[in-house]
N, C-alpha and C positions, 0 to 999 in steps of 0.2 A: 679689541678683538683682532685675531690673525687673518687675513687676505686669504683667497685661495689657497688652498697646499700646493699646488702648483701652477702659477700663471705668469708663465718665464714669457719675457717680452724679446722677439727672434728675428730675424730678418725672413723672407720669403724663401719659399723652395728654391734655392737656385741661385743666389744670390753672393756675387764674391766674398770670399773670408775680409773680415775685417769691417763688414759694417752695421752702421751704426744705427739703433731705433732708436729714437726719444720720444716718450710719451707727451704728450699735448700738455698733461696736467703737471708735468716734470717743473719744478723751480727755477727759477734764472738763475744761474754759478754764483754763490759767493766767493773769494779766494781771500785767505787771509795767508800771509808769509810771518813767517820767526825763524830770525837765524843769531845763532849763536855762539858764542866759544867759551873758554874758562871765567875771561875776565867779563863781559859785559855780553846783553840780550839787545835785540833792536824787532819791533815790530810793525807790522804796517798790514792796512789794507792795499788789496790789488785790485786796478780798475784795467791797466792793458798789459797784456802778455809779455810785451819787452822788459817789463819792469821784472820777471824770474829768472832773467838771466842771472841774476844775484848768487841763484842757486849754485853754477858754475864753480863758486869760489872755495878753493881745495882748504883755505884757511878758518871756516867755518861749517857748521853746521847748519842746513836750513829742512826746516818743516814747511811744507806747502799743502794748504787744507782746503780744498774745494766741495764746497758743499752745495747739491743741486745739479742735474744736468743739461735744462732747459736750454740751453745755446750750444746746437748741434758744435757749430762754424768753432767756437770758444774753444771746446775740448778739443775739436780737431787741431786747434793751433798748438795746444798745449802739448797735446801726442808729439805734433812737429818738432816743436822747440825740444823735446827731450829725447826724441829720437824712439819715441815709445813703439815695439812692435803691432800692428793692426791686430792682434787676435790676443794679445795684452788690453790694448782699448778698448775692444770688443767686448770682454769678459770685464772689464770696469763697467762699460754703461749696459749693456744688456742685460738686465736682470728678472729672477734673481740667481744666483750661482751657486752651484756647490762651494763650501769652503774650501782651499785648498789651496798650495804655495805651488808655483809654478816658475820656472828661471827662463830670463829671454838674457841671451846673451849677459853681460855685468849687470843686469838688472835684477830683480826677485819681485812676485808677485806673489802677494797672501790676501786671500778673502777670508773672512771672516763675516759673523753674522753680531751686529752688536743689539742689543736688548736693554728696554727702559720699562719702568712701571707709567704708563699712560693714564691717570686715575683710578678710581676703586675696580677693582675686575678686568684693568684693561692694559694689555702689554704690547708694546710697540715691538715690532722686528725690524731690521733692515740692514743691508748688505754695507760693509768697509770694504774696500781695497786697497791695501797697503803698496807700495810701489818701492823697494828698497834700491837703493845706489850706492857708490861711495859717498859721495857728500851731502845728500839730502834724501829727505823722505816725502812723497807723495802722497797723502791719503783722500779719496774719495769718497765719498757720501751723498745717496740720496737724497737728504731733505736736509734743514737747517737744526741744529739742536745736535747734541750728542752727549758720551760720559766722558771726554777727555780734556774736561776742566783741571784735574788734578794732575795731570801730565805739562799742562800749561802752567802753574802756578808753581809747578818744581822745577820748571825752566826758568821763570821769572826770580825765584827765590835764590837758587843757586844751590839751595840745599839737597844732599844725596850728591850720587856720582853720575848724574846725567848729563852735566855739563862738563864733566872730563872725559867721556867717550865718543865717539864717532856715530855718525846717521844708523848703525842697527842697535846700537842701544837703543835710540830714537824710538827706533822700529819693535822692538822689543817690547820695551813702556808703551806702547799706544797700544800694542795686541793684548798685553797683562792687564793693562785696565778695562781693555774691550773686557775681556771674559771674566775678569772678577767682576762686572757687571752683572752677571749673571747670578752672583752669590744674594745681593735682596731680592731678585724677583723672586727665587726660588723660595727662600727666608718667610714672603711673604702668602706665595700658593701654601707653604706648610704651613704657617699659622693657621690660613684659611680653613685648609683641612683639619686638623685641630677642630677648630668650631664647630665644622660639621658631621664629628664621630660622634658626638652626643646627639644632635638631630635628628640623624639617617634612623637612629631606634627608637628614640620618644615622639618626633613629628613626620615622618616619613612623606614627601608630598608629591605630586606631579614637577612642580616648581622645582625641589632639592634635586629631581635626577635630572630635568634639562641643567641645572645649574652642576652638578656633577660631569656629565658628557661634554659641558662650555670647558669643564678645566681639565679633562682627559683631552679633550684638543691642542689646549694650547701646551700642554705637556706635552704629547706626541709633535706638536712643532718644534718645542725645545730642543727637543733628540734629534731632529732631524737637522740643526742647527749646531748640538753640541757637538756628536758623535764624529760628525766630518772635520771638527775643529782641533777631534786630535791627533786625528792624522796630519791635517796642514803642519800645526807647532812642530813633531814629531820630525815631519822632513827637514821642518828650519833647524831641528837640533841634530838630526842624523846627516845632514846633507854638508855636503865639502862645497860651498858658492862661493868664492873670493869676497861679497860683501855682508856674510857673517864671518867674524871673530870665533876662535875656539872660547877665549872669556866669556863674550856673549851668549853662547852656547849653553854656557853651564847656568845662565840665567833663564833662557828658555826651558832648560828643565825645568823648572817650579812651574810654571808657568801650562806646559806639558800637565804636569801635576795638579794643577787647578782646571785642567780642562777633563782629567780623568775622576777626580773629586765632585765636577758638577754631574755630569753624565750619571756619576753612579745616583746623587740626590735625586736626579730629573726621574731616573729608571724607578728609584726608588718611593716616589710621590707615583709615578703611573701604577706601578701595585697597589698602592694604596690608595689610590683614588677606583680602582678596578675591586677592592676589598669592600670598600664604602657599596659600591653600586652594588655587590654581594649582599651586603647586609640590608642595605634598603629593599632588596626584591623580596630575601627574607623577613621582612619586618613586617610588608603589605601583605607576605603570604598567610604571617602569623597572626596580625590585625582580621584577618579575613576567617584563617581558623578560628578564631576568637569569635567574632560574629555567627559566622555558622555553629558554631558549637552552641552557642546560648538559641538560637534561629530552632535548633532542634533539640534542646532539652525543653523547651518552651511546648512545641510542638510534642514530642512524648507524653507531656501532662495535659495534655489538653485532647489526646488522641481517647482517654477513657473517658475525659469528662464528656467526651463529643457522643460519645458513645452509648451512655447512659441517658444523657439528655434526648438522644436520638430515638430510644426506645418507649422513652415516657411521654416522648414529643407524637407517639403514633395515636390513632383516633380510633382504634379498635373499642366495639364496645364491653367485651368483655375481658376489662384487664381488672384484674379484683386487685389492686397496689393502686389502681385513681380512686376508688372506693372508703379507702381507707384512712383513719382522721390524721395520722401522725406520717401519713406515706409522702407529702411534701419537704417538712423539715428530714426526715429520715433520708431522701434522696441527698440533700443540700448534706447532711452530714458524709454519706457516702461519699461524695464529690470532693467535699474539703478534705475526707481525712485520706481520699486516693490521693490529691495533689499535695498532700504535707506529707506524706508516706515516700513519694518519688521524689521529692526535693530532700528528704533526708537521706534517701537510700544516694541520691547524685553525690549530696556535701561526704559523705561518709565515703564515697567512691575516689573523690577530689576532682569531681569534675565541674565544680562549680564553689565558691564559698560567699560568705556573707559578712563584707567589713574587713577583709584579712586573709591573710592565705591559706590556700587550701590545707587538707588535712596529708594529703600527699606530699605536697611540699613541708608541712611542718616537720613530718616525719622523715624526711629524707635531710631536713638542718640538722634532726635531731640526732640521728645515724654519723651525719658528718661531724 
């Protein structure tokens, strides 16, 4: 399930630009480095900060992937070492953040929002920060785990053109996977729905509209996650920064293109999810006509018999009908052939049938 809609973690009223909250419950840093060139990869974990001076090196390309913010002291070194602007830093660990590309000097800043299916019904969120340079790329992440296995495994392979390009290809491939991430979760709220356009009319229940409202939510999180994401690509592809490439550019545009593709799915599941909860109100309302309708045809036949019993039920003595030998059965017939009289006059009406559709409806298949 998705967190608050909004519980952005901020420094105090007053507080100079540039610093930094850490949640208690924040992860310790992981850092893993990969750097690269055409002919060969070298990877490593990272235990002290001297060791990314690596990154420095104009003759490769390095990726630096920190994941977790729990060591205030760590990222502040890390900011150091790169020279990172405070309100760059700032907007990496205080979260969470609108998406959005931002330029500090030779550097580029891109948030983004990356999304995972977290078991049945349940989708994970959480804030990327890209960090682009010329020679290396930065990325951030709150917790451990992410979808940029496949960015890793085509570095390792050699195959495609990632290893002939410079750190915003880099940067590129790691945002294109972020958000075709989005393409199964989506894939999978749609199936969802699916399932439940047949339910919402044959079992309509208390249960299917909270479980409807659960997936209007995290739809309305989606959008609030897609929608700012294409504006961010959009800059990286309209914007002149010295560490995008005009080539790279024109690969952002697909990419652009997959953030305009998901948004519309995301928009287009919230109507339909908002259609659904349409027909379930109508479905309860119908169920309900249903009920009352039979509740007072019931009641109609029983309003004469009530009536008749009522009169014979009096104690008067002189009613010459209690007198009489055949005045029992002859009531009992009265009774039975008023209520077979009003249930035929009902089925003839088609407000009721017996075993099969009304007479109303047959004749309106029949018309059609």
């Amino acid at each position: 399930m998705f967190s608050a809609i909004f519980d952005k973690r901020h420094p105090q009223s007053g507080a100079r630009p540039g610093t930094l909250v850490i949640p208690k419950e924040a992860p310790t840093p992981r850092i893993y480095m990969i750097r690269y060139r055409a002919e060969d990869v070298t990877e490593s974990d990272v235990s002290e900060v001297d060791e990314l001076k690596a990154a420095f090196d104009e003759e490769a390309v390095t990726w630096i992937d920190i994941q977790g913010y729990g060591d205030k002291a760590l990222i502040q070194s890390i900011g150091d070492l790169f020279k990172l602007h405070p309100l760059l830093l700032e907007d990496v660990v205080n979260i969470p953040q609108r998406p959005k590309t931002e330029a500090y000097g030779d550097q580029l800043l891109t948030v983004v929002r990356m999304v995972r299916v977290d078991g049945p019904g349940e989708i994970d969120m959480e804030q990327v920060s890209i960090v682009l340079s010329k020679n290396y790329v930065l990325t951030f992440q709150e917790r451990y785990g992410d979808v940029l296995d496949p960015v890793r495994r085509r570095i390792r392979s050699g195959k495609g053109v990632i290893r002939q390009h410079r750190a915003d290809f880099l940067a590129y491939a790691i945002a294109d996977t972020i958000i075709d991430g989005y393409y199964p979760v989506l894939e999978s709220i749609g199936e969802h729905l699916e399932e439940l356009e047949d339910v919402v009319v044959t079992d309509p229940t208390p249960d299917l509209l909270i479980e409807l409202n659960q997936i209007k939510n995290r739809l309305i999180n989606l959008r609030r996650g897609i929608w700012p994401q294409r504006e961010a690509v959009n800059t990286m592809v309209r914007g002149d920064h010295p560490a995008i490439s005009s080539e790279v550019q024109i690969y952002l545009r697909d990419t652009y293109d997959h953030c305009v593709q998901t948004s519309e799915v995301a928009e287009m599941y919230r109507e339909m999810v908002t259609g659904l909860m349409n027909t379930y109100l109508s479905s309860i309302a119908n169920r309900t006509n249903e009920v009352m309708k039979v509740l007072t045809i019931m009641a109609s036949i029983f309003i004469p018999l009530t009536f008749l019993a009522g009169i014979y039920g009096m104690n008067f003595e002189h009613m010459p009908e209690l007198h009489v030998k055949w005045a029992y059965p002859a009531v009992w017939i009265t009774m039975l052939g008023t209520a077979a009289g009003m249930l035929i006059y009902f089925w003839r009406k088609g407000w009721i049938s017996f075993g099969g559709a009304s007479t109303t409806s047959r004749k309106q298949r029949e018309e059609g």
